[in-house]
C-alpha positions in Angstrom: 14.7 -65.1 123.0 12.6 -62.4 122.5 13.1 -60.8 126.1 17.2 -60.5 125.1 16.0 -58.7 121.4 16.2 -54.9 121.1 13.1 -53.0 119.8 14.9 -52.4 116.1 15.9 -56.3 116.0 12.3 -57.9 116.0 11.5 -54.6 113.7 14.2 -56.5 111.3 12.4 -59.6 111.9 9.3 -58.4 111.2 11.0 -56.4 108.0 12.1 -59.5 106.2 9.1 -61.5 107.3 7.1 -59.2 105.5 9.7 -58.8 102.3 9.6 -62.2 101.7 5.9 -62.3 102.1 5.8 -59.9 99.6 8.3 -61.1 96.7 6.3 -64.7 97.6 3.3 -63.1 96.6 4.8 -61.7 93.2 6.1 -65.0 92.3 2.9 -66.4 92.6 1.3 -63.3 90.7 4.2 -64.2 88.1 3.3 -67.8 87.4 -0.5 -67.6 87.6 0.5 -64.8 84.9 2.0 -66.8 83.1 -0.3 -69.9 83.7 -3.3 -67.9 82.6 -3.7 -68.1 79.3 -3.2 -71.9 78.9 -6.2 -71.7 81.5 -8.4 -70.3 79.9 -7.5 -71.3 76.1 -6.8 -67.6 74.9 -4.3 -64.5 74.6 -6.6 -61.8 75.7 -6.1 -63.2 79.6 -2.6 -62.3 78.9 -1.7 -59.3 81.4 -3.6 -55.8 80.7 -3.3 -52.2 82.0 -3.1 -51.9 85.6 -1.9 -56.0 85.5 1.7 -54.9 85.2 1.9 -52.7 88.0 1.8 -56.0 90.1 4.9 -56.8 89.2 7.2 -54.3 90.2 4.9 -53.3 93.3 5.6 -57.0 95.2 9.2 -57.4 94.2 10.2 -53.7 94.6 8.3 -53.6 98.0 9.9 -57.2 99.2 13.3 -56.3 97.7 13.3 -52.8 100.3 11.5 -54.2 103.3 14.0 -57.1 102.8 16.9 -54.5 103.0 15.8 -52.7 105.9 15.3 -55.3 108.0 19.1 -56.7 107.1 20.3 -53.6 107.8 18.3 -53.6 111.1 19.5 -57.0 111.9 22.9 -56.4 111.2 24.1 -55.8 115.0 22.2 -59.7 115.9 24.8 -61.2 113.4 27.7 -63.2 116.3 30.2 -61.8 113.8 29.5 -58.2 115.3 29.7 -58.3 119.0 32.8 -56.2 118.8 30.8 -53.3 117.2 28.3 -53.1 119.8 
């Protein structure tokens, strides 16, 4: 299957492969974040300082890489084989 791809479409691929990895890692950040403080018994494990960065880094990072490679996938779609 590969050998058919064009260069862009397995850069899509590889785009959304790595945006999911990515918002996958910030739902995990999410519930151990969440999960923390029951842990270890007390509200100073609650997120601090450069803790909430996390957040917005993974999903913001998925969310575009997840975009790009839709966009470079959109000519693989069978719907558009009258665009090409």
């Amino acid at each position: 299957m590969a050998g058919t791809m064009r260069k862009h479409e397995v850069l899509g691929l590889f785009y959304q492969f790595l945006g999911a990895t990515s918002i996958g890692i910030g739902i995990f950040n999410a519930v151990w974040y969440a999960v923390r403080p029951l842990k270890f018994g007390s509200l100073t494990a609650l997120p601090a300082g450069w803790d909430w960065a996390v957040f917005p880094l993974f999903f913001g990072i998925g969310a575009i890489l997840w975009s790009l490679g839709a966009i470079e996938l959109k000519d693989v779609e069978p719907t558009s084989r009258g665009r090409r």
